[in-house]
C-alpha positions in Angstrom: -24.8 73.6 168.7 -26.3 75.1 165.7 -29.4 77.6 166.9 -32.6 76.4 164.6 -35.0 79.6 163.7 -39.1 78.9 163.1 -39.7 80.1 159.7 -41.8 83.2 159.4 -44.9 82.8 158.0 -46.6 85.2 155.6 -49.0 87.0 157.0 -51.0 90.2 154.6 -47.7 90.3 152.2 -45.3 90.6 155.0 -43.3 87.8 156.9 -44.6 87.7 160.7 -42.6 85.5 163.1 -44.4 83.4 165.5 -44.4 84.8 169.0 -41.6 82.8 171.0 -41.2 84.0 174.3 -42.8 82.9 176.9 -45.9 85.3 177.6 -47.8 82.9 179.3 -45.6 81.9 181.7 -43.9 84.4 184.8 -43.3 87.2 185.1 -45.0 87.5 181.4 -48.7 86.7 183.2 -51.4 89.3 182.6 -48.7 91.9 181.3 -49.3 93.6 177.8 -47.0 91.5 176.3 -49.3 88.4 176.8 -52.4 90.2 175.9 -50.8 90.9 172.6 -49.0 87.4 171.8 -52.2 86.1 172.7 -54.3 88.3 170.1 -51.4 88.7 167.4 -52.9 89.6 163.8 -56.1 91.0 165.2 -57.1 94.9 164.8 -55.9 96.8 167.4 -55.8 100.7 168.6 -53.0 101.1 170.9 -52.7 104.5 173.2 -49.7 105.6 173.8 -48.0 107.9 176.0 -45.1 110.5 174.8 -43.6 112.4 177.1 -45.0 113.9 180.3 -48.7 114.0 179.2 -49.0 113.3 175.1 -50.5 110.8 173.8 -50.8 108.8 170.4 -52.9 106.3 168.7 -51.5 103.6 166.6 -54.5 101.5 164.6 -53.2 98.5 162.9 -52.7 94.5 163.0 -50.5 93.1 165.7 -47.9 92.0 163.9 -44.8 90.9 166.1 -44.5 91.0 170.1 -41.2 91.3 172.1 -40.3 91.7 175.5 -39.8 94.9 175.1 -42.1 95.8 171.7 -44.6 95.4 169.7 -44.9 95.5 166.2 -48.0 96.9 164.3 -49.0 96.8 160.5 -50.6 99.9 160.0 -54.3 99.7 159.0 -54.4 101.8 155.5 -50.8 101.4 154.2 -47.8 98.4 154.0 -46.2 100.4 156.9 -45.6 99.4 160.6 -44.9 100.7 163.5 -42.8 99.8 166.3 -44.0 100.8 169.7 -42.0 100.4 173.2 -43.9 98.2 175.3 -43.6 100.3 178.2 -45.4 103.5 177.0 -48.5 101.4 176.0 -51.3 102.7 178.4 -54.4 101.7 176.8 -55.6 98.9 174.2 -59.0 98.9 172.4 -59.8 95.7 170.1 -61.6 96.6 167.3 -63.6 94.5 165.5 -62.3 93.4 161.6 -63.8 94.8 158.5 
């Protein structure tokens, strides 16, 4: 059986595939994951944590979300940024300009 693909849509210049896993549904319920399926291409500031105690901010527009990812356009360039779900500690939404 031939696997069909939804097409990407075109979102700021860049394609952005709709989100289809299923976040709202177990074990996916309150995680980050859902939180972020649920907001995709809204402004976000995700805090991150590298290594034992560093941390990094990421501002940008949620782009993609994975099981095990997330996907960011940055805010002042055409570049994004993949982030591993699992060192995501903190996320601020910030209101669109």
């Amino acid at each position: 059986m031939e696997e069909t693909k939804t097409p990407p849509q075109v979102v700021g210049g860049m394609a952005s595939f709709p989100c289809t896993e299923p976040f709202d549904e177990a074990p996916y319920v309150g995680t980050f994951q859902q939180v972020l399926a649920m907001n995709q291409h809204r402004l976000v500031r995700i805090d991150c944590v590298i290594g034992s105690s560093g941390v990094v901010s990421h501002t940008g527009v949620v782009h993609e979300v994975g099981k095990q990812y997330v996907v960011i356009r940055m805010q002042d360039s055409e570049c994004c940024v993949v982030i591993d779900i699992f060192s995501v500690k903190v996320i601020t939404f910030l209101s669109q300009v």
